[in-house]
MOPAC internal coordinates of N, CA, C and O (Angstrom, degrees):
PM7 1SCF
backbone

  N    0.0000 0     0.00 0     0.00 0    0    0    0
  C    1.4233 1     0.00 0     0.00 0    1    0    0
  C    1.5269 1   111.86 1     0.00 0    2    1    0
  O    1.2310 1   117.15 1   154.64 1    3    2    1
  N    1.6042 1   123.04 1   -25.36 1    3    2    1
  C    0.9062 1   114.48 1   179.68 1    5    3    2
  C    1.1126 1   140.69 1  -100.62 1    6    5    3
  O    1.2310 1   126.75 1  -169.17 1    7    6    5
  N    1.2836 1   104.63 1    10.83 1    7    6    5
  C    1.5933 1   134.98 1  -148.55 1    9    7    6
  C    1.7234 1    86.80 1  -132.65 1   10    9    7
  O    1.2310 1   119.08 1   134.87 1   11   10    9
  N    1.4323 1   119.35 1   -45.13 1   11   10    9
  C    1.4923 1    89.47 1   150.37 1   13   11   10
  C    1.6453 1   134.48 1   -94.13 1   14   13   11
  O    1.2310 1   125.28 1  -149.27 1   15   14   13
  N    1.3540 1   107.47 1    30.73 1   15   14   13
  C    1.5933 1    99.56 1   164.66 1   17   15   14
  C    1.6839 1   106.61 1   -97.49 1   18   17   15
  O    1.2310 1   128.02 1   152.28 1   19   18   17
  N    1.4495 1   102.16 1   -27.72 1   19   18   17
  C    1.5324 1   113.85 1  -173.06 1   21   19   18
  C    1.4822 1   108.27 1   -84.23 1   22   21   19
  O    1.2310 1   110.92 1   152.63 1   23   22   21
  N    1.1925 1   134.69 1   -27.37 1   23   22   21
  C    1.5901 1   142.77 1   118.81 1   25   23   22
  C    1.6681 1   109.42 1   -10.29 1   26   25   23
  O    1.2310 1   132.56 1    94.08 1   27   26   25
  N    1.0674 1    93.34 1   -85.92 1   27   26   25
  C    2.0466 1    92.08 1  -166.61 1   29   27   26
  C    1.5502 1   102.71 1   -73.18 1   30   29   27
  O    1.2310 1   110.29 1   151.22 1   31   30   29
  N    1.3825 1   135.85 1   -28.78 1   31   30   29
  C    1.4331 1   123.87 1   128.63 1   33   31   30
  C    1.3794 1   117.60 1    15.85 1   34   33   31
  O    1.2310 1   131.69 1    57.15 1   35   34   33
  N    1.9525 1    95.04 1  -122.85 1   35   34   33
  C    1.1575 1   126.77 1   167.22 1   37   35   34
  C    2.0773 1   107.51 1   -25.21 1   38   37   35
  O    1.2310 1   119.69 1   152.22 1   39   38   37
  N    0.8030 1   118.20 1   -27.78 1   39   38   37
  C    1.8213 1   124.81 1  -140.99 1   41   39   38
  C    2.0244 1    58.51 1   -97.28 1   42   41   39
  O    1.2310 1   108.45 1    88.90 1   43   42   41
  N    1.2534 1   139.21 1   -91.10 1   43   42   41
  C    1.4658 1   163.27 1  -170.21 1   45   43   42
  C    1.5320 1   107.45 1    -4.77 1   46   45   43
  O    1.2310 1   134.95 1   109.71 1   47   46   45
  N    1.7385 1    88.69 1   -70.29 1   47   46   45
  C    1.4831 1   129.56 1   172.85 1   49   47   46
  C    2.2244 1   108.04 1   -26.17 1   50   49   47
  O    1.2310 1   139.71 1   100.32 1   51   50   49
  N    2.0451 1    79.38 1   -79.68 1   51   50   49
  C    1.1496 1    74.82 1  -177.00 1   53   51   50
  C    1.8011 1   130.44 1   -83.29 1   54   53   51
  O    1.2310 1   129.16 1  -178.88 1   55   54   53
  N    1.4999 1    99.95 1     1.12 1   55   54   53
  C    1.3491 1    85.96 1   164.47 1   57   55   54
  C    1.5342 1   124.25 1   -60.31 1   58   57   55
  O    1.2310 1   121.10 1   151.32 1   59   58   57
  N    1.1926 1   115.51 1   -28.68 1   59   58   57
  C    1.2675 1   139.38 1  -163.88 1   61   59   58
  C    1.6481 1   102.37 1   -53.18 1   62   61   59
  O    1.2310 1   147.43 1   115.61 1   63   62   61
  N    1.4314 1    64.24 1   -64.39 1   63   62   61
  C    1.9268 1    86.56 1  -178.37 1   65   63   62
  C    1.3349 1   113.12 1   -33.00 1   66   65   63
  O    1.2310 1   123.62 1   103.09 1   67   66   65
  N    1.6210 1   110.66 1   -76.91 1   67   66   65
  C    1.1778 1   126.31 1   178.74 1   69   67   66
  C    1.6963 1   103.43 1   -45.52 1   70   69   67
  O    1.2310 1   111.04 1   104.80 1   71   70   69
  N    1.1012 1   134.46 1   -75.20 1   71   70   69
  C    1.3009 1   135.64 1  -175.84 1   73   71   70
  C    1.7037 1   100.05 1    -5.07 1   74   73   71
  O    1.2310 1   133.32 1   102.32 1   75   74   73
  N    1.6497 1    91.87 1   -77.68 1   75   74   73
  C    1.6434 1   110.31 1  -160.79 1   77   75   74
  C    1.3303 1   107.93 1   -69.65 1   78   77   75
  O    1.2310 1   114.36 1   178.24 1   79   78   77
  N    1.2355 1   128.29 1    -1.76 1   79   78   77
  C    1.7127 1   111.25 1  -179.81 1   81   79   78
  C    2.1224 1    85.11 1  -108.11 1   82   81   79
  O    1.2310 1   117.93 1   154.38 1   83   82   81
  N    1.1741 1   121.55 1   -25.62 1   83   82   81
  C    1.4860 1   103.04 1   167.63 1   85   83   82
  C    1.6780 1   122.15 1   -72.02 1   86   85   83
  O    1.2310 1   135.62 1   157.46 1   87   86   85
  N    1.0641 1    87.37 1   -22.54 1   87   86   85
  C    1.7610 1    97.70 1   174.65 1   89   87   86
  C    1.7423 1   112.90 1   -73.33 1   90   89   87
  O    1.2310 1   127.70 1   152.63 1   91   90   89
  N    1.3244 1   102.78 1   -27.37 1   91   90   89
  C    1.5561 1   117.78 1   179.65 1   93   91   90
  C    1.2135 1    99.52 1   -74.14 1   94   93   91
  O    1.2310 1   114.41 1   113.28 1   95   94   93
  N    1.1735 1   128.18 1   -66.72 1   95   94   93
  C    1.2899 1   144.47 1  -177.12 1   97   95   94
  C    1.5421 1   117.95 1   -48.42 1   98   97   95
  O    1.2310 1   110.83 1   139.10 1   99   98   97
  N    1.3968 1   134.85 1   -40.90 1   99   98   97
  C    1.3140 1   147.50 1   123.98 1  101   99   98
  C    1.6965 1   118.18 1   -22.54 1  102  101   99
  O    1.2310 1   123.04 1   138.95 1  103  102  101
  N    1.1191 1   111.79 1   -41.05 1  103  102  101
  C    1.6376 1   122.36 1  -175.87 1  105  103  102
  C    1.6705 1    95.17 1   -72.45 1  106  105  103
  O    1.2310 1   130.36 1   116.06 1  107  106  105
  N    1.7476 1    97.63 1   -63.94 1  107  106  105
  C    1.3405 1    99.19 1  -171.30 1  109  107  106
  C    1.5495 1   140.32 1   -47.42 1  110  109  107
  O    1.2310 1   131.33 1   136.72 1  111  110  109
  N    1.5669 1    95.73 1   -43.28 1  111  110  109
  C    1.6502 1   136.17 1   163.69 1  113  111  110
  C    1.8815 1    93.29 1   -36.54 1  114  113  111
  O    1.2310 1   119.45 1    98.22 1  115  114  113
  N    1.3961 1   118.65 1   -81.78 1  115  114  113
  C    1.2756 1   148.56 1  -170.08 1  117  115  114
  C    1.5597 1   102.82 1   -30.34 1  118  117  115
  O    1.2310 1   125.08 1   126.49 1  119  118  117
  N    1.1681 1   107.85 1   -53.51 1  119  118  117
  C    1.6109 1   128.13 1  -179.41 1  121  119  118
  C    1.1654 1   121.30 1   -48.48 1  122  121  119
  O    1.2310 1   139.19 1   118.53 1  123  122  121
  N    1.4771 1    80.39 1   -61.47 1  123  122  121
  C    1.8264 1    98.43 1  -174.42 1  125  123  122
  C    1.8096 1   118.85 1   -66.71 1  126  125  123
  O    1.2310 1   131.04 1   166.85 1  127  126  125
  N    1.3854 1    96.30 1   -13.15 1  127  126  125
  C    1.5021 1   114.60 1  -151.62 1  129  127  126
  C    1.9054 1    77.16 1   -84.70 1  130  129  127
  O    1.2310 1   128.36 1   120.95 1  131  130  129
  N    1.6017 1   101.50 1   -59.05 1  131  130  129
  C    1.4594 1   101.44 1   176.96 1  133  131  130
  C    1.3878 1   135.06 1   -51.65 1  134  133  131
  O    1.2310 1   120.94 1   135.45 1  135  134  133
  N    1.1861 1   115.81 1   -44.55 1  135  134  133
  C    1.3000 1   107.58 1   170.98 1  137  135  134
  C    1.6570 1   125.39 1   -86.33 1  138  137  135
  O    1.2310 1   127.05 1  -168.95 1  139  138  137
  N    1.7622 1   104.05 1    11.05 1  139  138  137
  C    1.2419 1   108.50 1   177.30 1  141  139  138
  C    2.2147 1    98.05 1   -92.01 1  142  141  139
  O    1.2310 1   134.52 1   145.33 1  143  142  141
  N    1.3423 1    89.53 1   -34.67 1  143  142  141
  C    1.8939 1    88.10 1   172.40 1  145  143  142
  C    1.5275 1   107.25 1   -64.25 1  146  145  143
  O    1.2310 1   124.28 1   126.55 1  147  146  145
  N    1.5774 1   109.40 1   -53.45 1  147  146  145
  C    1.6836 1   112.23 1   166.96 1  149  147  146
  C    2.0007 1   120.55 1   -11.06 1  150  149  147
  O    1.2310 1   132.44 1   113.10 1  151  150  149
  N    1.5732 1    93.58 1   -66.90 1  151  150  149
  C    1.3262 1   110.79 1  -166.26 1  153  151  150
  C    1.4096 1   107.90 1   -89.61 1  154  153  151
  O    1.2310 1   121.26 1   171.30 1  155  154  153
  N    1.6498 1   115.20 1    -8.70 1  155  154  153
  C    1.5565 1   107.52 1   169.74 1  157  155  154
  C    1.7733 1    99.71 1   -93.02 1  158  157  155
  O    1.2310 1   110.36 1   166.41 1  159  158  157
  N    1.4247 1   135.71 1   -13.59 1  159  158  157
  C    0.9619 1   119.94 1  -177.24 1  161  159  158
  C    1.8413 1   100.52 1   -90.74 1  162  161  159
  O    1.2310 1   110.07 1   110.28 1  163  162  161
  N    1.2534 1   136.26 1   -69.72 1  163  162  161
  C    1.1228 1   133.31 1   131.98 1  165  163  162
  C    1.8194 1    97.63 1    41.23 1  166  165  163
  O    1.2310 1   124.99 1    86.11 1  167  166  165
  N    1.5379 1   108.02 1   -93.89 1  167  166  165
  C    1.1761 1   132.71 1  -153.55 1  169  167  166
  C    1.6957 1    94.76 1   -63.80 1  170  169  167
  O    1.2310 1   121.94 1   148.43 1  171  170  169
  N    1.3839 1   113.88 1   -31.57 1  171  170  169
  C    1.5241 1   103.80 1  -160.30 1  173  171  170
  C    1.3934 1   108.34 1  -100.89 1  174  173  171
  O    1.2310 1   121.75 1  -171.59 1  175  174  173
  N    1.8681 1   114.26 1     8.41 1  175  174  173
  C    1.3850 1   112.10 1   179.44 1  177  175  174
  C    1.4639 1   107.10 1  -118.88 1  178  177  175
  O    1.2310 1   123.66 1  -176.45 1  179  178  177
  N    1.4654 1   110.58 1     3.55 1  179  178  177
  C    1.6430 1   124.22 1   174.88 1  181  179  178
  C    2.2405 1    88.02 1  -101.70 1  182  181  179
  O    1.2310 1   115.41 1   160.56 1  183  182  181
  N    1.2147 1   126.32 1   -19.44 1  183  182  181
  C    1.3637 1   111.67 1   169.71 1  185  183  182
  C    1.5619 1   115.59 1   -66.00 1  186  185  183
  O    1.2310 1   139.20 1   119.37 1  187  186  185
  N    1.9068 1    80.37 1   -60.63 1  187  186  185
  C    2.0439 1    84.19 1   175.42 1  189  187  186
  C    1.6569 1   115.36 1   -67.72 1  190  189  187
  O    1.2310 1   108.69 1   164.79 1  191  190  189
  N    1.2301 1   138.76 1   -15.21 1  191  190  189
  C    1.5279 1   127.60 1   145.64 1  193  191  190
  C    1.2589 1   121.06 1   -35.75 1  194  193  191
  O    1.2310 1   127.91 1   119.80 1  195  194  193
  N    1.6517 1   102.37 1   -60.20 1  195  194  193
  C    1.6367 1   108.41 1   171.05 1  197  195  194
  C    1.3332 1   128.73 1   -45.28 1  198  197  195
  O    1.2310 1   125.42 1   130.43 1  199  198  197
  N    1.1168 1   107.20 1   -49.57 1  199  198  197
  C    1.6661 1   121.94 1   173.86 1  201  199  198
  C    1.4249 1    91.86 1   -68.46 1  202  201  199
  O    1.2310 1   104.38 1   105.51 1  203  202  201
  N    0.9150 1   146.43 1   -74.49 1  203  202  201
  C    1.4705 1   138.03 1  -158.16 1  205  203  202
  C    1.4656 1   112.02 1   -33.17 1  206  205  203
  O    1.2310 1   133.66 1   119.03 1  207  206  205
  N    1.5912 1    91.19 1   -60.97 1  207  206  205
  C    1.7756 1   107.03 1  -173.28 1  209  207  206
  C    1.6571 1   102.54 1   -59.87 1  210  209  207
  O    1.2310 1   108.92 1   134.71 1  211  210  209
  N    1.3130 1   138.35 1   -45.29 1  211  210  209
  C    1.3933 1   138.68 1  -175.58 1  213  211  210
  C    1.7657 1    98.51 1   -56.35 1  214  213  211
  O    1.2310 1   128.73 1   117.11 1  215  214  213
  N    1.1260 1   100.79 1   -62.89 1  215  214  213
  C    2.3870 1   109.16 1   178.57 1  217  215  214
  C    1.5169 1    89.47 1   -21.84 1  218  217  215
  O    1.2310 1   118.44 1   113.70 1  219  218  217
  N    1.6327 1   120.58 1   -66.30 1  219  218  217
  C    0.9060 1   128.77 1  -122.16 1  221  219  218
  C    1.4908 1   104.39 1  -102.81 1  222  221  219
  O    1.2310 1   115.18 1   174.51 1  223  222  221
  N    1.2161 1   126.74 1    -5.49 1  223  222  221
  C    1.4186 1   162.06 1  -172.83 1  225  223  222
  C    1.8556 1    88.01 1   -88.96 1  226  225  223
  O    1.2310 1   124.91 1   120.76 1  227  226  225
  N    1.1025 1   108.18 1   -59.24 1  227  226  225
  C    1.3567 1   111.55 1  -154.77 1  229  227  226
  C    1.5266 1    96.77 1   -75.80 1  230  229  227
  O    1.2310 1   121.17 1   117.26 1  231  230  229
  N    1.2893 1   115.36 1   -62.74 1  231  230  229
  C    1.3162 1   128.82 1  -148.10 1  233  231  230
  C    1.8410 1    94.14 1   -65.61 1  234  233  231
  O    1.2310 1   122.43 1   152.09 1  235  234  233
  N    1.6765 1   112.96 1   -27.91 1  235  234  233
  C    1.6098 1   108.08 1   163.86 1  237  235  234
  C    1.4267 1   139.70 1   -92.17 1  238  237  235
  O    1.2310 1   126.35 1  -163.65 1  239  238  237
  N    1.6215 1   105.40 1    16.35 1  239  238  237
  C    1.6506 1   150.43 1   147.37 1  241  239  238
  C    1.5639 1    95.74 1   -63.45 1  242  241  239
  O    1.2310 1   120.80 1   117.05 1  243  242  241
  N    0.8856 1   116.07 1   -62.95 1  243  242  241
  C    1.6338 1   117.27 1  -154.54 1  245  243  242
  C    1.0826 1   113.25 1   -96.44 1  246  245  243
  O    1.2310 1   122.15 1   149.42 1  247  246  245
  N    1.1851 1   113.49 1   -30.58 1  247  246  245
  C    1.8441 1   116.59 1   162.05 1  249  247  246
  C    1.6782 1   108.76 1   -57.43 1  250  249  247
  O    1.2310 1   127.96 1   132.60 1  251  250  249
  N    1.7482 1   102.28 1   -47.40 1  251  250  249
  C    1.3474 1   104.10 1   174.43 1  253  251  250
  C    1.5014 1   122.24 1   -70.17 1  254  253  251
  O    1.2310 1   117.60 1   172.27 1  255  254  253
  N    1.2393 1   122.18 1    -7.73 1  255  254  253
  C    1.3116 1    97.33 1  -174.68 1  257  255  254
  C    1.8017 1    97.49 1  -121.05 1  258  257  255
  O    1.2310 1   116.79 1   171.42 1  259  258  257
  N    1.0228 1   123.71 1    -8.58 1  259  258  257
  C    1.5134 1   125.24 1   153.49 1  261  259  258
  C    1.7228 1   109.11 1   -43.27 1  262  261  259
  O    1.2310 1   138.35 1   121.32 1  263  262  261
  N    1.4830 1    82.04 1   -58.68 1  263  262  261
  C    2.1144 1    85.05 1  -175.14 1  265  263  262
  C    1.4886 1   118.18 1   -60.55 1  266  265  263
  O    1.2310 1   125.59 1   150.66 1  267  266  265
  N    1.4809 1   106.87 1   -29.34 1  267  266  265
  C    1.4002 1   131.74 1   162.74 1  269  267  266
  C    1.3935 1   115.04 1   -28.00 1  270  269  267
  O    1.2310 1   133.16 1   103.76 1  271  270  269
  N    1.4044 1    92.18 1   -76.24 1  271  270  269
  C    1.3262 1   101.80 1  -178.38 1  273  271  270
  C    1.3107 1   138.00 1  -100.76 1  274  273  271
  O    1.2310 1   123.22 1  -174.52 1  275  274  273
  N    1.6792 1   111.44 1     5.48 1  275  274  273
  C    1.7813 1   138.72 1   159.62 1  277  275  274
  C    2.0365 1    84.29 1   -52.42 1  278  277  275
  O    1.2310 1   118.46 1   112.59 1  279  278  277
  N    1.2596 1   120.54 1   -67.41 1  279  278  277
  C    1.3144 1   128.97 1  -149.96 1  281  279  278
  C    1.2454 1    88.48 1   -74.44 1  282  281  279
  O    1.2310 1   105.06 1   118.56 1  283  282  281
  N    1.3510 1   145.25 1   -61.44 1  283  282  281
  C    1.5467 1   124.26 1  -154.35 1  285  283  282
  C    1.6850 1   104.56 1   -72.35 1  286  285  283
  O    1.2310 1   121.82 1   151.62 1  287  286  285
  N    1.2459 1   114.12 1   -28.38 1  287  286  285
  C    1.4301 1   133.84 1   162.80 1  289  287  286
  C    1.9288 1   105.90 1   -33.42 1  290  289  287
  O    1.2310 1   136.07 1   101.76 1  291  290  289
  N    0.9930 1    86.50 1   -78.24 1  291  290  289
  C    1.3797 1   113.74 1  -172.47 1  293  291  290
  C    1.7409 1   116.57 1   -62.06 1  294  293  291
  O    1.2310 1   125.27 1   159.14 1  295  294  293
  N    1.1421 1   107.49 1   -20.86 1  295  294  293
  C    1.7456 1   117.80 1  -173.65 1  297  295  294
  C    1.7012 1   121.56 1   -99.34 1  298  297  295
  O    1.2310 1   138.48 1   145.24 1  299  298  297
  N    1.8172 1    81.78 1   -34.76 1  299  298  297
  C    1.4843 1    99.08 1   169.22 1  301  299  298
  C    1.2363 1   111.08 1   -98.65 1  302  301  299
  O    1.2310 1   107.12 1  -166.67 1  303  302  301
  N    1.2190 1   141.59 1    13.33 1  303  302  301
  C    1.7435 1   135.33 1   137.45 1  305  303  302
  C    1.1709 1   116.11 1   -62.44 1  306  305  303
  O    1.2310 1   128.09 1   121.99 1  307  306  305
  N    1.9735 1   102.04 1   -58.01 1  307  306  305
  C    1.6856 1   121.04 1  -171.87 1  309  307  306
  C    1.7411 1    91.63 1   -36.20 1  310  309  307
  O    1.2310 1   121.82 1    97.04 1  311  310  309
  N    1.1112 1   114.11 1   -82.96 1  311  310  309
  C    1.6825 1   150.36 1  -154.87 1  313  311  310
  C    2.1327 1    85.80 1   -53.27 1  314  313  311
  O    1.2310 1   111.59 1   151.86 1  315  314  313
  N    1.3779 1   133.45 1   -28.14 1  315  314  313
  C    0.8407 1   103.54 1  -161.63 1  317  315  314
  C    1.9078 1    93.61 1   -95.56 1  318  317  315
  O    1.2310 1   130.34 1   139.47 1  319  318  317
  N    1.6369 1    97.66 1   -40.53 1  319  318  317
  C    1.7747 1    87.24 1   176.15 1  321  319  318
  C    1.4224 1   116.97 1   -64.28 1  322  321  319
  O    1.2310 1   118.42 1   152.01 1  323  322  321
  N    0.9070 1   120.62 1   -27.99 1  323  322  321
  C    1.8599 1   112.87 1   171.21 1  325  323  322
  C    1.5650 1   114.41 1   -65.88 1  326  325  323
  O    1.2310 1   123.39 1   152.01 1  327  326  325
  N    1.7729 1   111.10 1   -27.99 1  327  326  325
  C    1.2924 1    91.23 1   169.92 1  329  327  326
  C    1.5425 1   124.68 1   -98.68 1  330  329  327
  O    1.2310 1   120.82 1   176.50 1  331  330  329
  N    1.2544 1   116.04 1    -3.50 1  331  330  329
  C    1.8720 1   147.01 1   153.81 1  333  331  330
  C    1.7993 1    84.46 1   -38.39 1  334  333  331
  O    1.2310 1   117.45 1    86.21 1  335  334  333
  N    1.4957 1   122.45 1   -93.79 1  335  334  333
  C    1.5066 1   147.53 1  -163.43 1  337  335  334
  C    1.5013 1   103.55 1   -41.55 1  338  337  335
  O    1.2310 1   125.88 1   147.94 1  339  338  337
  N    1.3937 1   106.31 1   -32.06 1  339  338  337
  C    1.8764 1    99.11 1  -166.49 1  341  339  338
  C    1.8106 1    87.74 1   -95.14 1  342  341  339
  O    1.2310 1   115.50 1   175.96 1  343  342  341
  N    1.2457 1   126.14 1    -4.04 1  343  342  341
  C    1.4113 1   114.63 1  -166.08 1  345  343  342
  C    1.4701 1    96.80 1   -81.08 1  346  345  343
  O    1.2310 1   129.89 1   135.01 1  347  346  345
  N    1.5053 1    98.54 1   -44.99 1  347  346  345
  C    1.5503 1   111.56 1  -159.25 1  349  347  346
  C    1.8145 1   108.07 1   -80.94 1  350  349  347
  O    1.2310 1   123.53 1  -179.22 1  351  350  349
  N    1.0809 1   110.83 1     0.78 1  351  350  349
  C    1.6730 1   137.67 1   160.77 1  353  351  350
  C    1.5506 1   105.28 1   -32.84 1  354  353  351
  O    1.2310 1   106.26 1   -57.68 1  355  354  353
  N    0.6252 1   143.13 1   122.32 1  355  354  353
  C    1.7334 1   149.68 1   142.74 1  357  355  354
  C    1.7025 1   101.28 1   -65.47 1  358  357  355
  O    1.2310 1   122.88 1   -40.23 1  359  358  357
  N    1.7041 1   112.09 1   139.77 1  359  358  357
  C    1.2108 1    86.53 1  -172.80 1  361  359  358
  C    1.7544 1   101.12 1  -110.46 1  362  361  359
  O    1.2310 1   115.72 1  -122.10 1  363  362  361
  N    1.3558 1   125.73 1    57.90 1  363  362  361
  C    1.6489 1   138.30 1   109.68 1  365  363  362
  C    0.9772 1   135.74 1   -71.86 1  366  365  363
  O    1.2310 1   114.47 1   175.96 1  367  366  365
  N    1.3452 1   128.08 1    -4.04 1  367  366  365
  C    1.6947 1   134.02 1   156.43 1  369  367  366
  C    1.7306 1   119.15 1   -87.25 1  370  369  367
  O    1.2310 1   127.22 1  -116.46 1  371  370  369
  N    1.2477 1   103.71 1    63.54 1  371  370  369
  C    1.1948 1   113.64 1  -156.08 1  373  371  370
  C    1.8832 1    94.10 1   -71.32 1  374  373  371
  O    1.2310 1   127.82 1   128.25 1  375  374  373
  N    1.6497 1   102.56 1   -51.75 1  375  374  373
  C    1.0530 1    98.78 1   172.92 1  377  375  374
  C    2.0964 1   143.96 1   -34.89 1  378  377  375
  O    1.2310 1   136.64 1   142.23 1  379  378  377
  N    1.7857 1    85.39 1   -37.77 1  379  378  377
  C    1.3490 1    92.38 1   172.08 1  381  379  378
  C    1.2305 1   125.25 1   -91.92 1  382  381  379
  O    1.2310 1   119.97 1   170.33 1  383  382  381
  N    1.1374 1   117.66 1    -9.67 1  383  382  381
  C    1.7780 1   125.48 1   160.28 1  385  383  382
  C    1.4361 1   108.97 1   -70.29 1  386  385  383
  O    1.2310 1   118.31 1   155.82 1  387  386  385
  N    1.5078 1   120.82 1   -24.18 1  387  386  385
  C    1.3123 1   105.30 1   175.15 1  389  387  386
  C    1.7485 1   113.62 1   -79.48 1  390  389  387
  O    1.2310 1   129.51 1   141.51 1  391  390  389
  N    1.0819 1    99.27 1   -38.49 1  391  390  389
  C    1.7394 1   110.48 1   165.52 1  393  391  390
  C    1.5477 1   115.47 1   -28.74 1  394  393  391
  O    1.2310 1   135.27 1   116.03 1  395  394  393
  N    1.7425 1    88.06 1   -63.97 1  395  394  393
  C    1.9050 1    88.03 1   178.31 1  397  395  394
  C    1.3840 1   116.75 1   -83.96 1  398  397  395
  O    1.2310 1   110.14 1  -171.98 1  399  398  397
  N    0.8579 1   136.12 1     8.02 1  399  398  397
  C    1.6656 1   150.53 1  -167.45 1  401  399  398
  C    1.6558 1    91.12 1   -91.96 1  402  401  399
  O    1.2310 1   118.40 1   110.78 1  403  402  401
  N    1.7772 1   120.65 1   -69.22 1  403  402  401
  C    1.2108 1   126.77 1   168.03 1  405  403  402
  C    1.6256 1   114.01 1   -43.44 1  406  405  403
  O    1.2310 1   115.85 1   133.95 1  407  406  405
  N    1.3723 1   125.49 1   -46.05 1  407  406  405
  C    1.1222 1   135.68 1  -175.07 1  409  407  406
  C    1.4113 1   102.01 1   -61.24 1  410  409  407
  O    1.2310 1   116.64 1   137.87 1  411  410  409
  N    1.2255 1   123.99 1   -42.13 1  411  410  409
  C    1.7092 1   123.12 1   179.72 1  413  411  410
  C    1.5649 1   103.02 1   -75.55 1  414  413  411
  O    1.2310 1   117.38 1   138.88 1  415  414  413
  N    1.2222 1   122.60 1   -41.12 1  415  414  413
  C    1.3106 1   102.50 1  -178.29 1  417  415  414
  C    1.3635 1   110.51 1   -74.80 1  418  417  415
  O    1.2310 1   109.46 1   134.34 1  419  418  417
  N    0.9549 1   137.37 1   -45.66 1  419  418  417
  C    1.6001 1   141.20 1   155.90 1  421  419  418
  C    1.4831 1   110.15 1   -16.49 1  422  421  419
  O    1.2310 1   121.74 1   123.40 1  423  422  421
  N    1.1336 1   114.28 1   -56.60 1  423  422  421
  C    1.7543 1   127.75 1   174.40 1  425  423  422
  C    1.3260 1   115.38 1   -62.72 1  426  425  423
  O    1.2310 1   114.80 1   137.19 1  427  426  425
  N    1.3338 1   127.45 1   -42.81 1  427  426  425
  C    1.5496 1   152.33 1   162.23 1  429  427  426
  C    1.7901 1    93.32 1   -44.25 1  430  429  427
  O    1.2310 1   127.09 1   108.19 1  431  430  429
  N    1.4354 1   103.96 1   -71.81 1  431  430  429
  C    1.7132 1    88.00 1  -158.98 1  433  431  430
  C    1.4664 1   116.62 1   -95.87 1  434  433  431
  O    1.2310 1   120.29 1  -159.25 1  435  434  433
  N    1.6472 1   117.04 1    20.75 1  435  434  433
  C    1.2638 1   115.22 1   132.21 1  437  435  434
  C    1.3232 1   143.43 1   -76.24 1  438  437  435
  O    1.2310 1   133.09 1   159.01 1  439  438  437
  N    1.4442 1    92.32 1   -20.99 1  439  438  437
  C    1.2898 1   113.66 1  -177.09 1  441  439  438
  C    1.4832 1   100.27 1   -62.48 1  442  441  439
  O    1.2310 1   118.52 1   130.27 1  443  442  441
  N    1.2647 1   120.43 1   -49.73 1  443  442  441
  C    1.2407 1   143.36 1  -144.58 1  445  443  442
  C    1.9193 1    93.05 1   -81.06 1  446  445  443
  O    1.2310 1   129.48 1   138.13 1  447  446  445
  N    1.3816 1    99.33 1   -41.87 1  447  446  445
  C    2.0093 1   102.38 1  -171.03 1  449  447  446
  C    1.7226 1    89.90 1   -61.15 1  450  449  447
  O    1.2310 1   121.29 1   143.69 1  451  450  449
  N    1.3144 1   115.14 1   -36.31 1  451  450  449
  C    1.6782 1   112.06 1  -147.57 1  453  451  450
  C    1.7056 1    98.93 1   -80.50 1  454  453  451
  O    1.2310 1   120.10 1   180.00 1  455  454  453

């Protein structure tokens, strides 16, 4: 009789046991599972950062070199009809060569702010 109470005991005991170290083990599993999604999400919002920063890399390449070349566009026309106008100058219009003379330096030290 006593040997089967200490039987279903022991039999009690270690179910127990087992229970709580599979239940641990379930916990543990759970964890790991999480901070393994953690570090795969992590990883995939430092990719799309990356990509972001490259878009944005580019797209201020191309902003920059549009403006680039709006201005050399634009400076080397200015600069070519003012020097077209001073060619076609008679040189008794002294007055209006000084006009475009100012006008080039004017062009010069914008050039120069931009």
């Amino acid at each position: 009789m006593i040997s089967t109470i200490v039987s279903i005991s022991l039999a009690i005991v270690l179910t127990l046991v087992i229970g709580v170290y599979v239940y641990r083990l379930k916990n543990k599993n759970k964890e790991i599972r999480f901070i393994k999604d953690q570090q795969e999400a992590n990883e995939s919002i430092y990719g799309l950062i990356l990509e972001r920063s490259v878009i944005a890399t580019e797209v201020k390449n191309n902003v920059r070199n549009k403006i680039a070349k709006d201005i050399h566009d634009g400076v080397v026309n200015g600069i070519f009809t003012i020097r077209f106008n001073l060619q076609q100058l008679k040189s008794e219009n002294e007055d209006m060569k000084g006009i475009l003379v100012n006008e080039l330096q004017s062009l010069e030290k914008r050039i120069r702010d931009i």
